[in-house]
C-alpha positions as a Markdown table, in Angstrom:
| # | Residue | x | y | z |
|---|---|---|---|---|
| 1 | Unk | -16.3 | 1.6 | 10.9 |
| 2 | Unk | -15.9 | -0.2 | 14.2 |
| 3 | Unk | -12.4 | -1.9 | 14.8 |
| 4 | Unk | -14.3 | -4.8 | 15.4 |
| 5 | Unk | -15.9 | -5.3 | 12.2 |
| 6 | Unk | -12.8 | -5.0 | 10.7 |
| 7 | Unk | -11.5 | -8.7 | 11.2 |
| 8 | Unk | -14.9 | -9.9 | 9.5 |
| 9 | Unk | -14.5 | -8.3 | 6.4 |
| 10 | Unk | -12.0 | -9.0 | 3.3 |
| 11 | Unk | -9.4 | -6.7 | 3.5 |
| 12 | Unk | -10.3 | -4.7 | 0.4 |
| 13 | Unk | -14.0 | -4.0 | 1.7 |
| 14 | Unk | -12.5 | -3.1 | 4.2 |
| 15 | Unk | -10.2 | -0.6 | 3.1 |
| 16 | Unk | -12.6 | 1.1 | 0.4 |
| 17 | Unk | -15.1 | 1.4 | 3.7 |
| 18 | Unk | -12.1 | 3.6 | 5.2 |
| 19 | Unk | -11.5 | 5.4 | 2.7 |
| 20 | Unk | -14.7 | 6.5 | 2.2 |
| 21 | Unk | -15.3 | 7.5 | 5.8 |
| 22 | Unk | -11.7 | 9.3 | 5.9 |
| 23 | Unk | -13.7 | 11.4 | 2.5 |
| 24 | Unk | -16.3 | 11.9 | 4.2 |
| 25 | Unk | -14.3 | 12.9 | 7.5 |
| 26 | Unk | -12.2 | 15.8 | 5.5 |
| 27 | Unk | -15.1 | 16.9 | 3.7 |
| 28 | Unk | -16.4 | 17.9 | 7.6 |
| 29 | Unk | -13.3 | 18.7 | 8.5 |
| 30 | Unk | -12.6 | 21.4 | 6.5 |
| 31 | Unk | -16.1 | 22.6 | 6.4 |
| 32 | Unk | -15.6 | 23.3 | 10.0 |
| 33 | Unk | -12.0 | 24.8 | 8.9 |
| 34 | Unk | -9.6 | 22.4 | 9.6 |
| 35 | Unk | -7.6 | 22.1 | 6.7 |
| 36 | Unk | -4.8 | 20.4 | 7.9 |
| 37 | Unk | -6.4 | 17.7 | 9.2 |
| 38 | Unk | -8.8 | 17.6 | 6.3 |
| 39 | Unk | -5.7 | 17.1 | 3.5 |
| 40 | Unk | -4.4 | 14.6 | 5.5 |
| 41 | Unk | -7.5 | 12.7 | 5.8 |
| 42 | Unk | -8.0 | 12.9 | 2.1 |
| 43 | Unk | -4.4 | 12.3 | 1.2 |
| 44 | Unk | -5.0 | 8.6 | 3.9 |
| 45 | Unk | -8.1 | 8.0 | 1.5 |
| 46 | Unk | -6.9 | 8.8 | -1.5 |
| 47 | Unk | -4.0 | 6.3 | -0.9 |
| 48 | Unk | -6.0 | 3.5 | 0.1 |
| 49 | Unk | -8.2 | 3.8 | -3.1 |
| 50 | Unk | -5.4 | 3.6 | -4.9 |
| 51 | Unk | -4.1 | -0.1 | -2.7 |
| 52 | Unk | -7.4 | -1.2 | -3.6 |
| 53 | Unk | -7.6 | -0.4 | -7.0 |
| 54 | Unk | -10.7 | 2.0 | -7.6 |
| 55 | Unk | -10.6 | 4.2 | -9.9 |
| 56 | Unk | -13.8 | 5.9 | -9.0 |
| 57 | Unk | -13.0 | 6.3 | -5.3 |
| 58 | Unk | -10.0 | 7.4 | -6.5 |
| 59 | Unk | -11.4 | 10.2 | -8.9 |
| 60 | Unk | -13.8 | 11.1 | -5.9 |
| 61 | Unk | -11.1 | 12.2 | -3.1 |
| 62 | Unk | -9.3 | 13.6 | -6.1 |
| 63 | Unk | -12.2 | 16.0 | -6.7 |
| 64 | Unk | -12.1 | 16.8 | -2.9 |
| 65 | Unk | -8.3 | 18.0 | -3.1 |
| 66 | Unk | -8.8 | 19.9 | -6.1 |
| 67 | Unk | -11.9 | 21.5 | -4.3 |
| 68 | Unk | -10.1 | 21.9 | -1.1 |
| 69 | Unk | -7.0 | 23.4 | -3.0 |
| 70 | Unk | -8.9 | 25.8 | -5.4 |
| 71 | Unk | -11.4 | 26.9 | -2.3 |
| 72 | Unk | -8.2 | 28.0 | -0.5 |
| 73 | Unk | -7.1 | 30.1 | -3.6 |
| 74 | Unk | -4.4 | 27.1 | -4.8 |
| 75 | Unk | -5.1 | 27.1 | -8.1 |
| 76 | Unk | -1.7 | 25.6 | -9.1 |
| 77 | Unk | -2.4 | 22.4 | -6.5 |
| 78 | Unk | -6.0 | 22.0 | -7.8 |
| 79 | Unk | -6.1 | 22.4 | -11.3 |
| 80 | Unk | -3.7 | 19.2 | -12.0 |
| 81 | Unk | -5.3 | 17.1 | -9.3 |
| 82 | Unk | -8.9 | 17.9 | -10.8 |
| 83 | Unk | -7.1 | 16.7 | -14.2 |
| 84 | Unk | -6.1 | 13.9 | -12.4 |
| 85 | Unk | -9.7 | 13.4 | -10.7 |
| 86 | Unk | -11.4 | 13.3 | -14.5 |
| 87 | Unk | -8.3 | 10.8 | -15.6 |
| 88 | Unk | -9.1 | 8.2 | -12.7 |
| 89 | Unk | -12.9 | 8.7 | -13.4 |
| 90 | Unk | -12.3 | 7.8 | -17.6 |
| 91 | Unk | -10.7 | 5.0 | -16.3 |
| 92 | Unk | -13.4 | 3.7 | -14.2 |
């Protein structure tokens, strides 16, 4: 999203439209093996899913973590944040 658009939309669109690039972003991210930079893009979308209320964007960068943390061999990490992932997604 350009910083431009930013002032033209509510604040909540807004947010959800960053968070879902910031997904998308770690998913590249660590498919080009930058990890690091991948959690913490996830962890910045996951928390402005949760400002702005969405369950199911929520439940979606969940999955990620979980995916990220059980592909690097974390199984303690991923298994409670995929729990976590299907908890946000009853919800929604």
């Amino acid at each position: 999203m350009e910083p431009e658009a930013r002032p033209m939309m509510l604040l909540d669109e807004a947010d959800r439209a960053l968070a879902e690039v910031l997904l998308g972003r770690s998913q590249c991210l660590y498919n080009m093996g930058r990890n690091a930079e991948a959690t913490s893009d996830a962890q910045r979308a996951l928390d402005l899913a949760h400002a702005v209320c969405d369950p199911r964007l929520e439940s979606q960068v969940l999955v990620e973590l979980g995916s990220q943390a059980r592909a690097r061999g974390d199984l303690a990490v991923a298994r409670p944040v995929i729990q976590q992932a299907l908890d946000r997604a009853e919800a929604a």
